[in-house]
C-alpha positions as CSV (number, residue, x, y, z in Angstrom):
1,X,87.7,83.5,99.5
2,X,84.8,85.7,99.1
3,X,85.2,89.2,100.8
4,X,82.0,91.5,101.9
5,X,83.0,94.9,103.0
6,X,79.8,96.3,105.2
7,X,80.0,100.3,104.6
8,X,77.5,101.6,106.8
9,X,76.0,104.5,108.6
10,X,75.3,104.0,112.4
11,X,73.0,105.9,114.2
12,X,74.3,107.2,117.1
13,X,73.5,105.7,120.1
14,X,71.1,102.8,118.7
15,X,73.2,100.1,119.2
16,X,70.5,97.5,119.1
17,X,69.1,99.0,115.9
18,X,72.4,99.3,114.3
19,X,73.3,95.9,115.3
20,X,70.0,94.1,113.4
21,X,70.8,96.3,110.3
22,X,74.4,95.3,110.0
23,X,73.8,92.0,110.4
24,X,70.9,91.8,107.8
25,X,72.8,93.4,105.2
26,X,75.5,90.5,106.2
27,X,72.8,88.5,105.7
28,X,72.0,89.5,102.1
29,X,75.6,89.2,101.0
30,X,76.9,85.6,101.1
31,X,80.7,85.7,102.2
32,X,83.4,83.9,104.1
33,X,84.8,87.1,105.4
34,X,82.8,89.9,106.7
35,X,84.4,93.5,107.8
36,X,82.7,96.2,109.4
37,X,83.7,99.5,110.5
38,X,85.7,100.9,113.6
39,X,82.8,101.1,116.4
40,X,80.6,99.5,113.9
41,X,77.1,100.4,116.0
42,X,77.6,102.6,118.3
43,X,78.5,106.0,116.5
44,X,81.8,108.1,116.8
45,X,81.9,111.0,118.5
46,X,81.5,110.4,122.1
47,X,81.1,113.9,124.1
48,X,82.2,112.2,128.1
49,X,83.4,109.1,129.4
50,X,80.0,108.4,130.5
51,X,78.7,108.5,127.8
52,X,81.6,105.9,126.3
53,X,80.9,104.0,129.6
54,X,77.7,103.3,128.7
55,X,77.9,102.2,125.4
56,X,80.5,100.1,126.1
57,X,80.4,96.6,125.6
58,X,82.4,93.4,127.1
59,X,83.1,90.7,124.6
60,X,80.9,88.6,127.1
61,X,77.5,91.1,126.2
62,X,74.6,90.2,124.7
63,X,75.6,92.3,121.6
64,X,78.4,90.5,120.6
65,X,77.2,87.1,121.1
66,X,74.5,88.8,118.6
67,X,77.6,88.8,116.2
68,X,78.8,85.2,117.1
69,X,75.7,83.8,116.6
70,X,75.4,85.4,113.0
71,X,78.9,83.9,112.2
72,X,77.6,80.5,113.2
73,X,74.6,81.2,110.9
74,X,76.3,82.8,108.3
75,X,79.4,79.8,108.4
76,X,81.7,83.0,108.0
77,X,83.9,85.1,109.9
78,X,82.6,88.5,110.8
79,X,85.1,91.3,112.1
80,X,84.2,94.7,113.8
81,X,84.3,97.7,115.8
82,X,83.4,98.2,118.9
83,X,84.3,100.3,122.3
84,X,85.1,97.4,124.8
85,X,84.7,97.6,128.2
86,X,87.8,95.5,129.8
87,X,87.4,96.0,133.6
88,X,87.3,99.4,134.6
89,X,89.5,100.5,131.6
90,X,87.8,101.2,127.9
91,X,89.3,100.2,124.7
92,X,88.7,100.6,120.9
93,X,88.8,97.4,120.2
94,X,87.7,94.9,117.0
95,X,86.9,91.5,117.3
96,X,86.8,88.4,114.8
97,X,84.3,86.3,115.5
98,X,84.4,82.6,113.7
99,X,82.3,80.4,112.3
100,X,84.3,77.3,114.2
101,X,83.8,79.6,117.8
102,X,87.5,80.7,117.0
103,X,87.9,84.8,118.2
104,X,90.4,87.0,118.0
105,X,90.3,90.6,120.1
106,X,92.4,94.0,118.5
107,X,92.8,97.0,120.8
108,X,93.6,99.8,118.9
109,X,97.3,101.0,119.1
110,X,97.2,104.4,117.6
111,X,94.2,106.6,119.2
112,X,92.7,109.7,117.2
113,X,91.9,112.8,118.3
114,X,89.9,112.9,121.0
115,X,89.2,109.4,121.1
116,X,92.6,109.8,123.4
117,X,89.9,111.3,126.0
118,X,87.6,108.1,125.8
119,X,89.9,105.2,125.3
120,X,93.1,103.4,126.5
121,X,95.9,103.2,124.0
122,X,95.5,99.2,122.7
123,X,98.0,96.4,124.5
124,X,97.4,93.0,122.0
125,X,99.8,93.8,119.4
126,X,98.5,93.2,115.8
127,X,96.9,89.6,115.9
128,X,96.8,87.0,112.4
129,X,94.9,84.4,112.6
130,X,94.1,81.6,109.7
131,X,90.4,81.1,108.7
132,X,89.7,78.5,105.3
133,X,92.7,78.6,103.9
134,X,93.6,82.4,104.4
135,X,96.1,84.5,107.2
136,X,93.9,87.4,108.1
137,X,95.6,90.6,110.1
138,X,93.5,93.2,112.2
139,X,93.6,96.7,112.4
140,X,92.0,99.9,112.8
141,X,91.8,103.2,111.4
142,X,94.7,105.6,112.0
143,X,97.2,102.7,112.6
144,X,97.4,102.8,108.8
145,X,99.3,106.4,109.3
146,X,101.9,104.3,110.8
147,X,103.4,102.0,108.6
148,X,105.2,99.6,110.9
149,X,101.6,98.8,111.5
150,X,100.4,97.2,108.3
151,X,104.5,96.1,107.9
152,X,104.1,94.6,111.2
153,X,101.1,91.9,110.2
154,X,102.3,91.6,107.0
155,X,105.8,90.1,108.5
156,X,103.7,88.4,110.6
157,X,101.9,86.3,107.7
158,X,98.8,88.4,106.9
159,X,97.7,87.9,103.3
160,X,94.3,90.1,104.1
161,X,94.7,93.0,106.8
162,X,91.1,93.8,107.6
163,X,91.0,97.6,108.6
164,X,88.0,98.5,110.1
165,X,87.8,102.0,110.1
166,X,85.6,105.7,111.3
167,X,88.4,108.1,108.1
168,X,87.7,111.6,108.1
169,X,90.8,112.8,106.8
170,X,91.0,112.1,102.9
171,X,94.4,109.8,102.1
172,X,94.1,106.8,103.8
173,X,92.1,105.2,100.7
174,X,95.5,106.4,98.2
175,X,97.8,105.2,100.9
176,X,96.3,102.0,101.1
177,X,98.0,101.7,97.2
178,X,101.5,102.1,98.5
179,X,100.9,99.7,101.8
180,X,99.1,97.4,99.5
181,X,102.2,96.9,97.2
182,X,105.5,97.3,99.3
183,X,103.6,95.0,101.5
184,X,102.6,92.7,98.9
185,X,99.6,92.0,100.6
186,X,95.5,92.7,100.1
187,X,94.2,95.4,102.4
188,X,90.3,95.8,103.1
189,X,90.0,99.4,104.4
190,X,85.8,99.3,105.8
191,X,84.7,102.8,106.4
192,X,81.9,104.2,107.5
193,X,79.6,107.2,105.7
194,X,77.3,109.7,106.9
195,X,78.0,112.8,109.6
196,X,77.8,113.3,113.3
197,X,76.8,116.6,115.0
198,X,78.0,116.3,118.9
199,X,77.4,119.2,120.2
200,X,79.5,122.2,119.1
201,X,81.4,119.6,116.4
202,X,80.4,118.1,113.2
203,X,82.6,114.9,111.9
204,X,82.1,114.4,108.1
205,X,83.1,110.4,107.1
206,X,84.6,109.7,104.1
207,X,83.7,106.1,103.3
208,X,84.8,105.0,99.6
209,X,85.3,101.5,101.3
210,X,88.3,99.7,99.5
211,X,90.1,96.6,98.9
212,X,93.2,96.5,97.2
213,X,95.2,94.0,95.9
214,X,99.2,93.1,96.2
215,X,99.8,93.9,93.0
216,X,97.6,97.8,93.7
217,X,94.8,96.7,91.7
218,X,91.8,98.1,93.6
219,X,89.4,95.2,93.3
220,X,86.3,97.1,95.2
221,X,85.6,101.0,95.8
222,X,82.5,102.1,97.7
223,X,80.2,104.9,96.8
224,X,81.2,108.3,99.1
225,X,77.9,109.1,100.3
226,X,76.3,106.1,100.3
227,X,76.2,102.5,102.1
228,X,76.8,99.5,100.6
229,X,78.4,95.9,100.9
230,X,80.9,95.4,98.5
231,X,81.6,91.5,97.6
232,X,84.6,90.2,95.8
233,X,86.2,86.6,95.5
234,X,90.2,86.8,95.9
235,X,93.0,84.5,95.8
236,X,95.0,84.8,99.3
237,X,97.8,82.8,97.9
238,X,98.3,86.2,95.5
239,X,99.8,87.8,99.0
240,X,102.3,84.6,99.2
241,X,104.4,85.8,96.4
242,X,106.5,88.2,97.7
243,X,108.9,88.6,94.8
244,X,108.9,91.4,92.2
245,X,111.1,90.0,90.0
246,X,113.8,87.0,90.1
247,X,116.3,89.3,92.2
248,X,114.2,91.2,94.0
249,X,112.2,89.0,97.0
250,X,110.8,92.1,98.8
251,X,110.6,90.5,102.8
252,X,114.1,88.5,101.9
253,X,116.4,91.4,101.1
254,X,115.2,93.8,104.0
255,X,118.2,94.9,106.1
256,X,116.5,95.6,109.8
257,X,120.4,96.0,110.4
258,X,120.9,99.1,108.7
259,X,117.7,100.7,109.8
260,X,118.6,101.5,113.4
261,X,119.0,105.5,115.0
262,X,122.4,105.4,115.7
C-alpha cells in the first residue's frame, strides 16, 4: 500500500482555499491512502464558539463531499480533520472517505487545551476499518498521550493508525517509536506546520510528519518548517506479526487480569 502524508499549512479561516490546495497536492502524489492533519482547512486556534460555529462543517456539506469526490477521482482513501457540526453540538472529528463510498467518522476523545472551550469530548470509540487489503485505525492528536488509545486500535486489528494531528508540544514524534513497537503496528502521525497569532496568543506547530514502522524504523520524516507530502509503499502484513521472538507473542501473553486497581 502506498501512503501519502499531506503536511500542510492552512490559512486560517479560508476553508475553500485550503480545501483546493490540499486536494491538489493529493492530486500530485499518487496513493492509496491519504492523511491530512487535525482540522485540516480550517486553522486551529478558534477565539469563541461562534467563530467554531461557523466554520463548522456537517459530514453532509459541500466541503466534504469536495473530499469524497476527490477519493472517487483519486481511487484512494483520504482521511482528515475537520470541526463537525453534529446537531447543535460541535466535535473535532476526522473522517475517511473511500474510494468504494465506504466512510468512517472519529470524534476526538481526548480534547487539548482550549479546544475543551470549542468542542464536545468524542463518543465513537476508535473506529478500524479495511481498505485494499489493509486494517486502518483513526485518531487524533493528543490521544497519542494516552496510550490505551493507540493500544486500543491496535487490539482492535489496526495495522496503520492514521493520526491526524495540530502538535505543538515537542514528543509526540519520539513517542510514536515506543507506540510503534510495543504495538507492533505502523503509525502515520500528519502534522501540520506554520503559526497562528489569535489575538493575545501565538501557537507555533511542530510538523516533522512521521510514519513509523512496527519494527521502529521511521520510514518518512517531514521537513519542520516546511510542507510537504511524504509518499512511501508499506507492507501492512509487517503489523500482523506480533511476535518478538519464538516465546514472546506480544498481544498473546498480556495479562488484562493482573492489570486492575485493586
Amino acid at each position: 500500500m502506498k501512503i501519502a502524508l499531506a503536511q500542510f499549512r492552512p490559512e486560517f479561516g479560508e476553508s475553500d482555499r485550503n480545501i483546493e490546495r490540499l486536494l491538489r497536492l493529493c492530486k500530485e502524489n499518487p496513493a492509496d491512502l491519504y492523511i491530512l492533519p487535525e482540522l485540516a482547512y480550517t486553522g486551529y486556534q478558534f477565539v469563541s464558539q461562534e467563530e467554531v460555529h461557523a466554520l463548522a462543517d456537517s459530514v453532509h456539506s459541500r466541503r466534504i463531499e469536495a473530499f469524497r469526490n476527490a477519493a472517487k477521482e483519486l481511487d484512494a482513501c483520504l482521511i482528515f480533520g475537520f470541526p463537525e457540526l453534529a446537531g447543535a453540538v460541535i466535535y473535532n472529528s476526522a473522517l475517511a472517505v473511500l474510494s468504494d463510498g465506504r466512510e468512517y467518522l472519529y470524534r476526538k476523545t481526548h480534547l487539548f487545551y482550549k479546544e475543551t472551550l470549542y468542542f464536545s469530548p468524542g463518543d465513537t470509540g476508535f473506529p478500524v476499518f479495511e481498505y485494499r487489503g489493509a486494517r486502518i485505525g483513526m485518531a487524533i492528536c493528543f490521544d497519542w498521550f494516552f496510550p490505551e488509545s493507540f493500544r486500543t486500535l491496535a487490539l482492535k486489528g489496526a495495522d496503520i493508525i492514521a493520526h491526524c494531528s495540530n502538535l505543538v508540544l515537542p514528543y509526540c514524534q519520539t513517542a510514536d517509536f515506543a507506540a510503534a513497537v510495543q504495538n507492533r503496528v505502523f503509525i502515520a502521525t500528519v502534522n501540520r506546520v506554520g503559526a497562528e497569532q489569535r489575538e493575545d496568543e501565538q501557537l507555533a506547530f511542530t510538523g516533522e510528519s512521521v510514519l513509523v514502522s512496527p519494527k521502529g524504523e521511521y520510514l518518512l520524516r517531514g521537513p519542520i518548517e516546511d510542507e510537504a507530502v511524504l509518499v512511501a509503499e508499506i507492507d501492512p502484513e509487517a503489523a500482523r506479526n506480533k511476535s518478538i521472538n519464538p516465546y514472546n507473542e506480544v498481544f498473546k501473553m498480556r495479562r488484562p487480569g493482573m492489570y486492575t486497581l485493586q
